[in-house]
C-alpha positions in Angstrom: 19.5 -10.9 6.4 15.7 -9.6 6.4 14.8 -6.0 6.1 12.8 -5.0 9.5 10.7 -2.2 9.5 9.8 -0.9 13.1 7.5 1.4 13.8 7.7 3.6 17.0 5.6 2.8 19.7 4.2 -0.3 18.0 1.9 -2.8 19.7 -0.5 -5.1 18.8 -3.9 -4.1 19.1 -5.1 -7.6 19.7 -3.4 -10.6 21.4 -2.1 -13.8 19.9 -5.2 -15.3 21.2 -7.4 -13.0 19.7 -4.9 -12.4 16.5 -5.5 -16.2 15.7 -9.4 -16.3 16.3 -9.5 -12.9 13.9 -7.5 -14.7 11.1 -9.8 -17.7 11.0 -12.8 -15.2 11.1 -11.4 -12.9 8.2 -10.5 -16.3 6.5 -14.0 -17.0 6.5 -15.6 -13.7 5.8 -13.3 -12.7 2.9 -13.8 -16.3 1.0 -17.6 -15.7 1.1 -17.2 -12.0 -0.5 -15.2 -12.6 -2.7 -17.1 -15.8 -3.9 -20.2 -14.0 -4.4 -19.1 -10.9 -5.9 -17.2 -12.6 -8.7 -19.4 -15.9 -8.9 -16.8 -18.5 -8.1 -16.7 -21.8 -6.5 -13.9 -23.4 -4.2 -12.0 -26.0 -5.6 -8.8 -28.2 -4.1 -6.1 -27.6 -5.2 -2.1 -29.2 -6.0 0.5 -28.7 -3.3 3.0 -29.6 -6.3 3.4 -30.3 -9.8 5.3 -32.3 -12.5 8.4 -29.6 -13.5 7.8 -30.8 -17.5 3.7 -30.1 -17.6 4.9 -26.2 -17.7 2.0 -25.4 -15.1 4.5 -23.8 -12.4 4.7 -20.2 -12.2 8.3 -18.9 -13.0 7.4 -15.8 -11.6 9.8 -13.5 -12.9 12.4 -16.2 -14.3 14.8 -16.4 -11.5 13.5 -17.9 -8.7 14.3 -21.5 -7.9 11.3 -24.0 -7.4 11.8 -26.3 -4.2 12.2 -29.8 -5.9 11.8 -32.9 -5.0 11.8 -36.8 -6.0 9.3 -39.3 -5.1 10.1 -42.4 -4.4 7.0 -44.5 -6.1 6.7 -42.7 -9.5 10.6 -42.5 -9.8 10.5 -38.9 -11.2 10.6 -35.4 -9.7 8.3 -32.6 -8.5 7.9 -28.9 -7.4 5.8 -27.3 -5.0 4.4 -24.9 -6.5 5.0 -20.8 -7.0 1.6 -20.2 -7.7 -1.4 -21.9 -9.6 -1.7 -19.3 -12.1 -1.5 -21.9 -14.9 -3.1 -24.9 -13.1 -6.4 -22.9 -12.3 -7.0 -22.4 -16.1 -6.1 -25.8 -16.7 -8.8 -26.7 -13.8 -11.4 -24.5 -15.6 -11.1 -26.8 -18.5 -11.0 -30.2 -17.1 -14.0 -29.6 -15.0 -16.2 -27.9 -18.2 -16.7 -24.1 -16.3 -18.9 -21.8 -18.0 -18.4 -18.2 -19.2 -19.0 -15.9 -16.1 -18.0 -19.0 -13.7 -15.0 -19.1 -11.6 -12.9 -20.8 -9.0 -11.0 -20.2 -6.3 -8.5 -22.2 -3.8 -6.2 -21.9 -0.9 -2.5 -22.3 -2.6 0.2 -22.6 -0.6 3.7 -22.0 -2.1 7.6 -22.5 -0.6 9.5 -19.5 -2.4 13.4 -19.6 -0.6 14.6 -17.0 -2.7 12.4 -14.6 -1.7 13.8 -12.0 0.0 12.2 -11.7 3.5 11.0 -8.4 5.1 7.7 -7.3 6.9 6.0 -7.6 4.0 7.4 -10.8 2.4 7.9 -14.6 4.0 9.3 -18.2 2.3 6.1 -19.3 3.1 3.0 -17.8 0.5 -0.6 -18.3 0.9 -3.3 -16.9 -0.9 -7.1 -17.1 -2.5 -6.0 -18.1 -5.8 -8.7 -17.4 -8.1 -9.9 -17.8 -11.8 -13.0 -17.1 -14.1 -13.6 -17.8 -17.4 -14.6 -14.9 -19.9 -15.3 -14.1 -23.5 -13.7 -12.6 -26.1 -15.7 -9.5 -25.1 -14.1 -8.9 -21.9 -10.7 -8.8 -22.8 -10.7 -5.5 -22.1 -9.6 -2.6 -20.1 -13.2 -1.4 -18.6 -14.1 -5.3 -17.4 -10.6 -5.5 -15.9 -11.4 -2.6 -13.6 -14.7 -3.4 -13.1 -13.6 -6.9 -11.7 -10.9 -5.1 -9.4 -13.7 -2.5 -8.2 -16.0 -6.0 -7.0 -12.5 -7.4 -5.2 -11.8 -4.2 -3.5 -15.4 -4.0 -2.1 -15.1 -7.7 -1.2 -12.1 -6.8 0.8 -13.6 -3.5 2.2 -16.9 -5.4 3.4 -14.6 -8.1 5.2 -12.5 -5.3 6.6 -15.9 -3.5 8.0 -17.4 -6.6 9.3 -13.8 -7.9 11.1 -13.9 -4.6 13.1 -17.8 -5.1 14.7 -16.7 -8.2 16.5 -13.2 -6.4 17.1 -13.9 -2.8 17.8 -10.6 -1.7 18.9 -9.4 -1.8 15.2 -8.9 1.4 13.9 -7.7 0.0 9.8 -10.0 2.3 7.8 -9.9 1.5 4.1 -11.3 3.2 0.8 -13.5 1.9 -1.9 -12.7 4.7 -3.6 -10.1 3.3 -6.5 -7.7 5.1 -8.4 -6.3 3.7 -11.4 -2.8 4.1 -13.0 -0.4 2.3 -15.3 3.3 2.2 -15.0 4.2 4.1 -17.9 2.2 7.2 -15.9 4.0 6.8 -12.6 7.5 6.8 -14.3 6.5 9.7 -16.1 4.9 11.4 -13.2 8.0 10.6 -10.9 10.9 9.5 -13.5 13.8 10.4 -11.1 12.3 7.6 -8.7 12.5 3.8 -8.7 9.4 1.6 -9.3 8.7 1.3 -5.2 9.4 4.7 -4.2 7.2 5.5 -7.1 4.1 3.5 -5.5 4.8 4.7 -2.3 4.3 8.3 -3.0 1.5 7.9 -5.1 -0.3 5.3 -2.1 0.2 8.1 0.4 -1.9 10.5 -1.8 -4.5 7.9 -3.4 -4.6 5.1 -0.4 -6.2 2.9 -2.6 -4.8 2.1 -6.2 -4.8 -0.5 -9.1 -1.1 -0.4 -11.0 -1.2 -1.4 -14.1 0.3 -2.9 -17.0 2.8 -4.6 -15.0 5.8 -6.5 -17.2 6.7 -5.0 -20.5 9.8 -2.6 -20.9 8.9 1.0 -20.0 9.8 4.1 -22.4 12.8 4.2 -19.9 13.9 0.5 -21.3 13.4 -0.4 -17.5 10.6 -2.5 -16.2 8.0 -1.6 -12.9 8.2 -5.0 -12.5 8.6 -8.3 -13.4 6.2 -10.6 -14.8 6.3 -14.0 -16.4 5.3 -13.9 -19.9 3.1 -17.0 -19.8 0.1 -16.1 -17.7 -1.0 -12.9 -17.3 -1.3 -10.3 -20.4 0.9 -7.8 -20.0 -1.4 -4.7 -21.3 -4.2 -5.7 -18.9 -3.2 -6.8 -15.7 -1.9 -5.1 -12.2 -1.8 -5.0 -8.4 -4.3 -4.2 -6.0 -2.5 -1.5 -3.3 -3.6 0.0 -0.1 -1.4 2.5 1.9 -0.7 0.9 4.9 -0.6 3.6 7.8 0.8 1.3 10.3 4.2 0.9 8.1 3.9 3.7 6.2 4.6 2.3 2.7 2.3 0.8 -0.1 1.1 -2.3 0.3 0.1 -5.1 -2.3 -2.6 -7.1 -1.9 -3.2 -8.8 -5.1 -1.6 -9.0 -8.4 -4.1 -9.9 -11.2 -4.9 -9.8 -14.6 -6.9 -10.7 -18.2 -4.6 -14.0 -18.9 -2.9 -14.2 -22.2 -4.4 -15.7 -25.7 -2.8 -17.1 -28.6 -1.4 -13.5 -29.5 0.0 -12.5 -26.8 1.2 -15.7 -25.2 3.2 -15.7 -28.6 4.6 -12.2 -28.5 5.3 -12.5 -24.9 7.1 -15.3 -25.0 9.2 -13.7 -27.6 9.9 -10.8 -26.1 11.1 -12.9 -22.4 13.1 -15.2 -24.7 11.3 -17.6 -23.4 10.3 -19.4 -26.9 11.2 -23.3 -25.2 8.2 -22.7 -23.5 6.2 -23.2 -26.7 7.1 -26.9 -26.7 5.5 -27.0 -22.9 1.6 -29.2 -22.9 0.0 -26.5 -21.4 1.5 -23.9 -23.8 0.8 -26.2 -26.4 -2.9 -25.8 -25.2 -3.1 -22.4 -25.2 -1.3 -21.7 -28.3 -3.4 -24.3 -29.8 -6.7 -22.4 -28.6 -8.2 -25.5 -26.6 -8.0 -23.3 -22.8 -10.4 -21.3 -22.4 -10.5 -17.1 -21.9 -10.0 -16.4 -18.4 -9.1 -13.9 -15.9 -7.3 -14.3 -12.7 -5.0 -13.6 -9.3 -3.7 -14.2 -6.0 -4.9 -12.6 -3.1 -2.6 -12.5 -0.1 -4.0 -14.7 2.9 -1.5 -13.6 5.4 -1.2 -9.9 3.8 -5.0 -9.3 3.9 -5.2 -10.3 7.6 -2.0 -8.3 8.4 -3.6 -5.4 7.0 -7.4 -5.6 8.6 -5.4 -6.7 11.9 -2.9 -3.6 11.7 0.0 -5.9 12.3 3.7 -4.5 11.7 4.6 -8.0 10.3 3.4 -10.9 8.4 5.1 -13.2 10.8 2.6 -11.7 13.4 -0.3 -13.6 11.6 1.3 -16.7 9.9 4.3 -19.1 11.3 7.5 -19.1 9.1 11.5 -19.0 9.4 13.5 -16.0 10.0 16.6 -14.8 10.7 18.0 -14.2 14.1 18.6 -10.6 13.8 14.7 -10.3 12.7 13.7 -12.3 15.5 15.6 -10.0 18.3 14.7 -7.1 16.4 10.6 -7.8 17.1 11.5 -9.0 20.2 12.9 -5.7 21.4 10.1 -3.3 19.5 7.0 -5.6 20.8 6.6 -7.1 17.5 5.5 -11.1 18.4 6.4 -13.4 16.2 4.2 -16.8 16.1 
């Protein structure tokens, strides 16, 4: 059964009319920021993937892809988890530059996810990817990059509330960054969420980082799959979300694994098959190029600008009857 936050005395400031004409406009406005802040073009984008290129994101290894088998080619397929390995692929084929980038709209099926207000089966997001150099694998270009996304998202949030005035969402630009090994030393008797939480309610805006190797605890924050992101210089975007009252993600992101760490990360997941994978052969092989990447939320950016209790307030997607009667009785309006 889904988790169902409700918070007292909640309605929606704008109506589903008005919630859908906002979306498109945020949609809109958000894609052009974040373009021209980071320098990237859109590109189209797979809905699904052959399961033996390796390009689908495992996520963090125990999710199960939604598979299919097509009629013409006589072999299977899965929609995809997310296009964090096909973008870098992409950048390849199509001969990108250093300091150029993509982005897409990727849509993902994930039916394990566990549903709440925060979380659907259905995922969209800005997928996005640049290519870099050698000299930006680093910490200060990785925060740099997450201070141009935040003011993307800031900008969109300011400019969504002059043709909607009646929004009250009032966001900082004002970053604080942490890694994981700091908040589990800060708050050590806490679990990874209620770790963020507290720590949103005092920074309101914050970049966690270093997001899937053990901790000195032998726990992880988080989990991570080993084959995209490096796990020293990555993390999520997280605003404090007064409308909830919890930390809420926006974007997980990161400086994507080289030969090195692909290697040793792979190792350490026990996840050495993956080696024998084409695109791992690629990397490991040094014919993809240095890039950096993430996913922005779609449906989480406009719940957050929209101050909407749900995610099922600003995007169509199953859920259970108990969630359903549960926003029906607390004025929460499903679409």
């Amino acid at each position: 059964m889904s988790k169902l936050i409700t918070p007292k005395n909640y309605r929606s400031a704008l109506t589903v009319y008005e919630t859908q004409t906002a979306i498109g406009t945020i949609k809109r406005m958000f894609e052009d920021n974040l373009s021209r802040v980071l320098n990237l073009r859109r590109v189209s984008a797979p809905l699904f993937v052959e399961p033996q290129t390796g390009l689908n994101d495992n996520l963090s290894g125990i999710e199960r892809p939604v598979e299919f088998d097509i009629k013409e080619t006589k072999s299977n397929a899965q929609i995809v988890h997310s296009l964090a390995k096909w973008k870098r692929v992409a950048l390849h084929k199509y001969g990108f530059p250093v300091g150029e980038g993509l982005y897409t709209d990727m849509n993902a099926v994930r039916r394990d996810e566990e549903m709440d207000n925060l979380h659907s089966i259905y995922v969209d997001q800005w997928d996005w990817e640049k290519v870099i150099d050698t000299a930006l694998r680093n910490e200060d270009y990785l925060k740099k990059t997450v201070a141009e996304i935040i003011d993307a998202i800031c900008t969109t949030a300011e400019e969504i509330k002059k043709q909607f005035p009646i929004l009250k969402v009032n966001l900082s630009r004002d970053v604080k960054f942490v890694t994981t090994q700091e908040l589990e030393d800060l708050y050590p008797q806490l679990q990874p969420k209620e770790r963020e939480n507290i720590f949103l309610k005092k920074h309101k805006t914050v970049f966690i980082m270093k997001i899937g190797d053990l901790l000195n605890s032998g726990t992880k924050h988080d989990g991570r799959a080993p084959d995209y992101d490096d796990w020293t210089l990555n993390g999520d975007i997280m605003f404090w979300n007064d409308v909830l009252n919890c930390a809420f993600e926006i974007s997980s992101m990161g400086i994507r694994v080289d030969e090195k760490s692909l290697d040793s990360q792979l190792t350490k997941a026990d996840c050495g098959n993956r080696r024998e994978l084409p695109f791992h052969k690629m990397l490991l092989a040094g014919k993809l190029p240095l890039t950096m990447g993430g996913g922005i939320g779609q449906s989480r950016l406009c719940m957050l600008l929209l101050g909407k209790a749900h995610v099922g307030e600003v995007q169509v997607s199953v859920w259970d009857d108990d969630t359903i009667a549960g926003c029906e009785k607390t004025g929460i309006e499903l679409l």
